[in-house]
C-alpha positions as CSV (number, residue, x, y, z in Angstrom):
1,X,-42.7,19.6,-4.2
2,X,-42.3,16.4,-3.0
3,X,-39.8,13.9,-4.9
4,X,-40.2,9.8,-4.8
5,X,-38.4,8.2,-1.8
6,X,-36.5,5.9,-4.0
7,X,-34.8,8.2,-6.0
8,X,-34.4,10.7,-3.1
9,X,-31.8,7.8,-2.0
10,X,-29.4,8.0,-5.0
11,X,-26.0,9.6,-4.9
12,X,-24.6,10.4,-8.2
13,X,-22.1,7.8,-9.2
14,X,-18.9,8.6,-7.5
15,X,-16.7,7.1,-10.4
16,X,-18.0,9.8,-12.6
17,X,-17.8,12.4,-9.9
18,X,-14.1,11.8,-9.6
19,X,-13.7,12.0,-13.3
20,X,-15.7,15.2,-13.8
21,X,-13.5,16.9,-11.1
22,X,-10.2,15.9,-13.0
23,X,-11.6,16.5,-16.4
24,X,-12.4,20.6,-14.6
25,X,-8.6,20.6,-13.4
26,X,-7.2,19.4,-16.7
27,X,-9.3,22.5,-18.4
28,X,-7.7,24.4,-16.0
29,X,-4.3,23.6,-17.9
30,X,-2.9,21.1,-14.8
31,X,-1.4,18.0,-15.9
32,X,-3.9,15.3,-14.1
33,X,-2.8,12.4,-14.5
34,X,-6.6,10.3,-14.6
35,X,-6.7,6.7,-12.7
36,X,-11.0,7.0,-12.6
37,X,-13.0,5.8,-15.8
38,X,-13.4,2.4,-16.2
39,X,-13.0,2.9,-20.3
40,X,-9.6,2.0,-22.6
41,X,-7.7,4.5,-23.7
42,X,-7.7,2.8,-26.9
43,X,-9.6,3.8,-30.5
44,X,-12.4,2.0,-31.3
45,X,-11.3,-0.4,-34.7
46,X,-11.1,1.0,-37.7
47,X,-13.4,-1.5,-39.6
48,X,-16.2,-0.8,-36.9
49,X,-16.0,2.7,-37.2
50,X,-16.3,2.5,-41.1
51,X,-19.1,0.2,-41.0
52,X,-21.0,2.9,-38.8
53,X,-19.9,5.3,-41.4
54,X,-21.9,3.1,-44.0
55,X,-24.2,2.3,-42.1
56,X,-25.0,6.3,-41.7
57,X,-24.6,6.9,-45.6
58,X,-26.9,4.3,-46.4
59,X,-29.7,6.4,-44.6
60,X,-29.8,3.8,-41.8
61,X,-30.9,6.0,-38.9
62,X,-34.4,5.3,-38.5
63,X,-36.5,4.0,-35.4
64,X,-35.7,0.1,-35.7
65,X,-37.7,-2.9,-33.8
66,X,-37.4,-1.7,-29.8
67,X,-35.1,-5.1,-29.2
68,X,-33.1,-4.9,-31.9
69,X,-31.9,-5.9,-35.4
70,X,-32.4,-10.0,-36.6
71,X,-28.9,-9.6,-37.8
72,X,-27.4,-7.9,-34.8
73,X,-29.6,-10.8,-32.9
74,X,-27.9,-13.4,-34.5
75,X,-24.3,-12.1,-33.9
76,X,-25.1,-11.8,-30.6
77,X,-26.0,-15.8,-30.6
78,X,-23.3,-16.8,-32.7
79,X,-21.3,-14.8,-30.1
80,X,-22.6,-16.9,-27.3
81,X,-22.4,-19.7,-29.4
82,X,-18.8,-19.6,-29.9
83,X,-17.3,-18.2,-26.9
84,X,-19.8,-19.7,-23.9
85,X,-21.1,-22.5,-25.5
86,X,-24.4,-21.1,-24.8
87,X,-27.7,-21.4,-27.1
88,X,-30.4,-19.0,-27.8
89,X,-33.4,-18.3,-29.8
90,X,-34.0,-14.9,-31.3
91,X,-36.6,-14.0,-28.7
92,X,-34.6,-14.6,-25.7
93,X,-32.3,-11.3,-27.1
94,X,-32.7,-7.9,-26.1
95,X,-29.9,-5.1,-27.8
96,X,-29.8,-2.3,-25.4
97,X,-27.8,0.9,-25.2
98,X,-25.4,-0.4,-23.2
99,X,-24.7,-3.2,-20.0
100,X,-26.7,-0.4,-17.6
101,X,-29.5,-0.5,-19.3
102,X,-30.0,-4.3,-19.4
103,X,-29.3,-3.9,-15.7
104,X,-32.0,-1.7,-15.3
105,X,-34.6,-4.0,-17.8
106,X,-34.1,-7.1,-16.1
107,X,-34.4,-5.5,-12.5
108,X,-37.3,-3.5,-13.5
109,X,-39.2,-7.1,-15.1
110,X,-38.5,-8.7,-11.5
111,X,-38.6,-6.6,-8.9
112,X,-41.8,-5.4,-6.6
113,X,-41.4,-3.0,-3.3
114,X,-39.5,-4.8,-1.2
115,X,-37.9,-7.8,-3.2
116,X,-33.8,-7.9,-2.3
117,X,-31.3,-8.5,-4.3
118,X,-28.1,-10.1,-3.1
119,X,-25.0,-7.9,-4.1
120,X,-20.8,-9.2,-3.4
121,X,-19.0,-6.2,-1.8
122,X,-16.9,-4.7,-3.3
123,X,-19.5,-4.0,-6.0
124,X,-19.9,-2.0,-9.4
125,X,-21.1,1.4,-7.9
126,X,-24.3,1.2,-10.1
127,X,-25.8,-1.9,-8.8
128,X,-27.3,-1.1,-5.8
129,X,-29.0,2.0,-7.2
130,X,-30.2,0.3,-10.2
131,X,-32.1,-1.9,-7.8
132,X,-33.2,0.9,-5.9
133,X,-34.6,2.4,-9.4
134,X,-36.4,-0.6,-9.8
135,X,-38.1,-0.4,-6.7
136,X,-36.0,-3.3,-4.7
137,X,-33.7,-3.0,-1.6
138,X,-30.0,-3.7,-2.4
139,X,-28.8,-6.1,0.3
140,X,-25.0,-6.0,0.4
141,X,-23.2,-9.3,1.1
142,X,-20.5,-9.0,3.3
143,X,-17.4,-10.9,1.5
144,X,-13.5,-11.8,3.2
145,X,-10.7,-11.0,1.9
146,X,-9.6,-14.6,2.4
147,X,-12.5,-15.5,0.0
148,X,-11.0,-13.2,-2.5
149,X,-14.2,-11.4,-2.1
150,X,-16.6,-13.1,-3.5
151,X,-19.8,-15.2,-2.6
152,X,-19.6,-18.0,-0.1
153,X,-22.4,-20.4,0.9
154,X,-21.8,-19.0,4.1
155,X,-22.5,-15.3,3.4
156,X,-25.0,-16.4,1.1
157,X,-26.8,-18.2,3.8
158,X,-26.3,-15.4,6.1
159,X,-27.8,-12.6,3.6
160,X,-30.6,-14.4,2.2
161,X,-34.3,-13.9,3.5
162,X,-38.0,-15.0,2.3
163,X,-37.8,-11.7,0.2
164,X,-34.9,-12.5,-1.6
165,X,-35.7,-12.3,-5.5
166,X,-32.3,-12.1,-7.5
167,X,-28.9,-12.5,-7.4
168,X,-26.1,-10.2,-9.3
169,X,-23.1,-12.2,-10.3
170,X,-20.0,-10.0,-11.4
171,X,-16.8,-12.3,-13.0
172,X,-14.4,-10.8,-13.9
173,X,-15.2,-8.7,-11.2
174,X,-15.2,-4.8,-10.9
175,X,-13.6,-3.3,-9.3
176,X,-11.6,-6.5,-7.7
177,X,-10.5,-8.4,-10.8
178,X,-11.3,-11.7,-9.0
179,X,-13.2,-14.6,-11.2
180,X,-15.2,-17.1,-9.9
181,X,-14.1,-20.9,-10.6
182,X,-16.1,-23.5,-12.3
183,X,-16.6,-24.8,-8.3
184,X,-17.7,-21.3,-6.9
185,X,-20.1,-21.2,-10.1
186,X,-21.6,-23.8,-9.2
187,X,-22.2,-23.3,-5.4
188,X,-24.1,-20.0,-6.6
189,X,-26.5,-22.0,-9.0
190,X,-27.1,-24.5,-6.6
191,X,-27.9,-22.2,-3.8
192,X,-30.1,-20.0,-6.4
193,X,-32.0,-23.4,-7.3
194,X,-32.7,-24.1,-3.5
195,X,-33.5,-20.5,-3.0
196,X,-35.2,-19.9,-6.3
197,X,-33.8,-16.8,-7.4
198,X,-32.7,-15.5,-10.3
199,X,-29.3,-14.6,-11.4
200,X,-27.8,-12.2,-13.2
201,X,-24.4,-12.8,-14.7
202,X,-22.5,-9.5,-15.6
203,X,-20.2,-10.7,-18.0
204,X,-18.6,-7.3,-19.3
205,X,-15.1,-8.0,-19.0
206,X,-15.2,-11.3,-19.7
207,X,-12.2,-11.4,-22.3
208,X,-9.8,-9.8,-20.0
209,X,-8.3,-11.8,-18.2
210,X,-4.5,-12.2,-17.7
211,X,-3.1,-15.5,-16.9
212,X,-4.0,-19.0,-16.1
213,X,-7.8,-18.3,-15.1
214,X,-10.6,-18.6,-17.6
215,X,-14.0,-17.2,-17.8
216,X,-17.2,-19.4,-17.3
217,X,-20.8,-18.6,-18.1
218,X,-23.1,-19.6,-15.0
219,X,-25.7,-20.3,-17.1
220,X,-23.6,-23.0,-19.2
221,X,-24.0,-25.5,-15.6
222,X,-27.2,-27.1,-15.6
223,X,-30.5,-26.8,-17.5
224,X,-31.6,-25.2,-14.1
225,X,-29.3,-22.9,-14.3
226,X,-29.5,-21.6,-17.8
227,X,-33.1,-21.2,-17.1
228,X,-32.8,-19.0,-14.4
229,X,-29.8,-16.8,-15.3
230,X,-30.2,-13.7,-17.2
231,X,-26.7,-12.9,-19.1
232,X,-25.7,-9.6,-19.8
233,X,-23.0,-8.1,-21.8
234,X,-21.3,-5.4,-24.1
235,X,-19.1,-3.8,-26.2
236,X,-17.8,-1.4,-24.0
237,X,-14.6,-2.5,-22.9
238,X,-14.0,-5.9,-25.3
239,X,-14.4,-3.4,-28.7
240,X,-13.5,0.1,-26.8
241,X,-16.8,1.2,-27.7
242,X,-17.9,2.7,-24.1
243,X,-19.1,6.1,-25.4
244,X,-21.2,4.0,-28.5
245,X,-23.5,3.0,-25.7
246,X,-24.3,-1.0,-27.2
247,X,-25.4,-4.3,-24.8
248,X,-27.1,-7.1,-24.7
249,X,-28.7,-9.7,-22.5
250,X,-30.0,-13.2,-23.0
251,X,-32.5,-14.3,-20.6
252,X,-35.6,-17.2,-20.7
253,X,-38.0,-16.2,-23.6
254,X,-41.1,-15.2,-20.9
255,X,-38.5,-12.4,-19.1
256,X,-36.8,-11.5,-22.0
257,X,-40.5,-10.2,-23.8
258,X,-41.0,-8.4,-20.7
259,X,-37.5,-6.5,-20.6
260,X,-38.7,-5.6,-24.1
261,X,-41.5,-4.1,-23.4
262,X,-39.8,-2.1,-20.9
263,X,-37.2,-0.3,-23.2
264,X,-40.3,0.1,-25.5
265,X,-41.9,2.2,-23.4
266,X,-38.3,3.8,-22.2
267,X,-35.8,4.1,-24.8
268,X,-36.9,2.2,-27.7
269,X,-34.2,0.7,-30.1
270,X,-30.4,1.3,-29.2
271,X,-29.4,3.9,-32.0
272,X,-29.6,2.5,-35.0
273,X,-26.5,3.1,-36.9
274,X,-24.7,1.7,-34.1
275,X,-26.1,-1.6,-34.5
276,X,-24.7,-1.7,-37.7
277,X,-21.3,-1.1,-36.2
278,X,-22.3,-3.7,-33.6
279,X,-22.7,-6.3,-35.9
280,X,-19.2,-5.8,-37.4
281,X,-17.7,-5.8,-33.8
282,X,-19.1,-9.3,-33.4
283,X,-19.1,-10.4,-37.0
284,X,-15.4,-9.0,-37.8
285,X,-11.9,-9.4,-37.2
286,X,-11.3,-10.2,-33.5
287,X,-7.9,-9.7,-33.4
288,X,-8.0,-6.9,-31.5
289,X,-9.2,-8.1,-28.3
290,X,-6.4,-10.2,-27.5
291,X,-3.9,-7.3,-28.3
292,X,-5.6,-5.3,-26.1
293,X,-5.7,-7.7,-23.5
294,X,-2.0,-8.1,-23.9
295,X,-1.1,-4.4,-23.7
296,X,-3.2,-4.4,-20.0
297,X,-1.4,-7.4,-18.6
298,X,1.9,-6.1,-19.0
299,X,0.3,-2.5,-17.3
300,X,-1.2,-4.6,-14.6
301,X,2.0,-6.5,-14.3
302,X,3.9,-2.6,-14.2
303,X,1.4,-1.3,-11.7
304,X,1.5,-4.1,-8.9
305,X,5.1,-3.6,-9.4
306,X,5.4,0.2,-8.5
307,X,2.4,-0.5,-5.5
308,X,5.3,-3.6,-4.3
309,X,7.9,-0.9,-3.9
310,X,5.9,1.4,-1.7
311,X,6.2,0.3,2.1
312,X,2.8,0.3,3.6
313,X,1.1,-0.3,0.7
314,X,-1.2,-3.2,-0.4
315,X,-3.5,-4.0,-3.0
316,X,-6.0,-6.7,-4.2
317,X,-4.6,-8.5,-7.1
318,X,-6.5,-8.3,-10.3
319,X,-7.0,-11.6,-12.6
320,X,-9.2,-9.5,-14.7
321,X,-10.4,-6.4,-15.6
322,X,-8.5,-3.5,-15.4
323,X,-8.6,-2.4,-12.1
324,X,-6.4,-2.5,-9.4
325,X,-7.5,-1.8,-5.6
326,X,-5.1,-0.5,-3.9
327,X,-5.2,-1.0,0.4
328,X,-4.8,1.9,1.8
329,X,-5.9,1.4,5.2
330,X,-2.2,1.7,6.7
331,X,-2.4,5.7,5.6
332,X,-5.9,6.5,7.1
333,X,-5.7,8.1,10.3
334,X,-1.8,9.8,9.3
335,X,-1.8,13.3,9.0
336,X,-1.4,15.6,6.1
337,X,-0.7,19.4,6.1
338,X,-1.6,18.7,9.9
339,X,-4.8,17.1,9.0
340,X,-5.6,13.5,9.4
341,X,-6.8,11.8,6.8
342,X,-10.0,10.4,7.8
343,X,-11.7,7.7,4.6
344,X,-10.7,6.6,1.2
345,X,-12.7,10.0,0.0
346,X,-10.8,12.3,2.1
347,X,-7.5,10.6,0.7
348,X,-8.5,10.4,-3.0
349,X,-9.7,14.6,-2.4
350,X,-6.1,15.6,-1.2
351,X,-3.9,12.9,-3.7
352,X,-6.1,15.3,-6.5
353,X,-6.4,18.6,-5.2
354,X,-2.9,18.4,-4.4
355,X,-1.1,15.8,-6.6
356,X,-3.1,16.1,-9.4
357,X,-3.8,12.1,-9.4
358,X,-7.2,10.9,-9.9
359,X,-8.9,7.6,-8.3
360,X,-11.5,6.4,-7.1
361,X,-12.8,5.9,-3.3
362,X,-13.2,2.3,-2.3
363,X,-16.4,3.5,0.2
364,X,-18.4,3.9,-3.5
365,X,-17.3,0.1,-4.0
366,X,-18.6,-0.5,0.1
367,X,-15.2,-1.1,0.5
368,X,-13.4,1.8,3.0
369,X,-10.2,1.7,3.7
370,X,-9.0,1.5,-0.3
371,X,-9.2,3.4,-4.0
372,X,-9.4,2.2,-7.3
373,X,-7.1,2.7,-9.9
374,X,-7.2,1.9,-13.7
375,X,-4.8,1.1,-16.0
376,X,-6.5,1.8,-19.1
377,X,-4.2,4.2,-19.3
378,X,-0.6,4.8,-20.7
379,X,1.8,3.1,-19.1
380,X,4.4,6.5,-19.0
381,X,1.4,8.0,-17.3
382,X,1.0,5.0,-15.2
383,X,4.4,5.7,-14.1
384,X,4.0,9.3,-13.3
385,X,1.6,8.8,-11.3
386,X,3.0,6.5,-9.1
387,X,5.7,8.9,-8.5
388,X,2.8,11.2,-7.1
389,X,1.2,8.9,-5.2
390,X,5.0,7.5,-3.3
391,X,5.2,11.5,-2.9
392,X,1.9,11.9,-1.5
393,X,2.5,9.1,0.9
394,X,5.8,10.3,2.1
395,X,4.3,13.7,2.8
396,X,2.0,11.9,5.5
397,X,2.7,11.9,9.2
């Protein structure tokens, strides 16, 4: 039996692998201590949870329009609305089960054999096998680290070819943390204008952000822009609703009917009750975002500390997200147990096998040389494992 090229080229996403393997050690009765998932460790609200409740005693679990609610729609505009200053119409919405999913609409409406789509590295692990899905060729931009990596007009102009079709834009960034400035913004839409490509702004952590920095659509720059740029968003990590499996996109009307006759034909509606909670998630009491957001600055704040007080050690500093990247790169090639520690994913395989501390290899980021670490976690447990990791690290030789 032969299997389709394309897929035949997917690995299984590494994040989850990592997660799976200290989910099998903790069943096991050892005390992992888990720096992996990209999800916080905190409860979904109570009043969205009770409005899925009602939602499923009112008997609202039937198949529902393929796109979505009009009343989950129009959160979903008010939302842009009010926090991007961004307008759209009904039909430029699409409710999908989740920010992968609009990934995979909008790259399956655009992409033939062949088309490339320019990707920052460090990337989200999913992108460039979403584009491979869809049929297009990931093309990795090679980004500095004194660009903060992201997109320059150099690297743009150094990636770019005649088959060039779309553009992923990732602020705040995972799993860096960087966000692009209202300048760097608008470098990328002028260089998509004279290139004609789309973009795609991933916009999933846009309200966390510790600090001075502040989040800008792409699509709020110019009338070109806006009709170009396909936004996509969630309630993953803004509501801690990752396992609910909720997102949305707003894109120009022509694309967005297209990306909605794709999830009619692969999903259909997002599952229905959930909408319901949705629409209190956008409609309700926000207060809980910027508690949240709160809670991981002063964890970021704790974990750059502890990676400061390790000698050798480095890191990328988050301004968003909740990721920090530690550089690792003066520990490959040391030895441990008498072996040397060869990549990020030989590292991150002894610190758990051995330490019982979970992250997440930079090479699954393109980025060798560091791992990722969350801190959607406790802080005590934040701490802990920091003291395995400086005990790991002394080990080495």
């Amino acid at each position: 039996m032969h299997y389709s090229l394309k897929t035949r080229k997917l690995a299984p996403s590494i994040t989850l692998a990592i997660t799976a393997k200290a989910r099998e050690l903790k069943a096991e009765g050892k005390q992992v201590i888990g720096f992996g998932a990209g999800e916080p460790d905190f409860d979904t609200p109570k009043n969205i949870v009770d409005a899925c409740k009602k939602a499923l005693e009112e008997g609202k679990t039937k198949y529902l329009p393929a796109t979505g609610i009009n009343e989950l729609k129009d959160a979903v505009i008010a939302k842009f609305k009010r926090d991007n200053d961004l307008s759209y119409t009904r039909d430029q919405i699409v409710i999908s089960t989740g920010g992968k999913q609009c990934l995979h609409n909008v790259l399956t409406a655009m992409l033939d054999p062949g088309d490339e789509v320019l990707i920052a590295k460090p990337y989200w692990v999913s992108y460039p096998d979403l584009v491979t899905i869809a049929g297009g060729t990931p093309v990795i931009v090679d980004t500095q680290e004194e660009d903060d990596y992201k997109f320059t007009r150099e690297n743009l102009e150094k990636s770019v070819s005649p088959r060039t079709k779309v553009i992923i834009v990732n602020s705040p960034n995972n799993p860096t943390g960087t966000i692009y400035s209202l300048e760097e913004l608008r470098m990328i839409a002028d260089f998509c204008k004279e290139k004609d490509l789309l973009i795609i702004s991933d916009e999933i952590y846009e309200p966390l952000i510790y600090g001075e920095e502040k989040h800008h659509s792409i699509a709020t720059l110019s009338e070109d822009a806006y009709n170009r740029t396909v936004v996509i968003n969630a309630l993953s990590k803004a509501y801690a609703m990752t396992g609910w499996r909720l997102g949305y996109s707003a894109a120009p009307k022509e694309l967005a009917k297209i990306m909605g006759n794709i999830q009619s034909h692969t999903t259909s509606n997002s599952t229905s009750f959930v909408q319901y909670a949705a629409l209190e998630a956008l409609n309700g009491d926000q207060s809980f975002i910027p508690v949240m957001n709160e809670e991981f600055r002063k964890r970021r704040d704790y974990m750059v500390s502890r990676a400061d007080a390790i000698p050798g050690l480095d890191y990328i500093y988050p301004k968003g997200a909740f990721y920090l990247m530690l550089d690792i790169r003066n520990f490959i090639g040391k030895r441990y147990k008498g072996q040397p520690i060869t990549s990020s994913l030989d590292f991150a395989d002894k610190l758990l096998s051995d330490y019982l501390v979970a992250v997440v290899p930079g090479s699954g980021f393109g980025l060798e040389g560091f791992v990722r670490l969350s801190y959607a976690i406790r802080q005590e447990a934040i701490g802990q494992g920091f003291d395995r990791i400086q005990e790991f690290l002394a080990s080495l030789s």
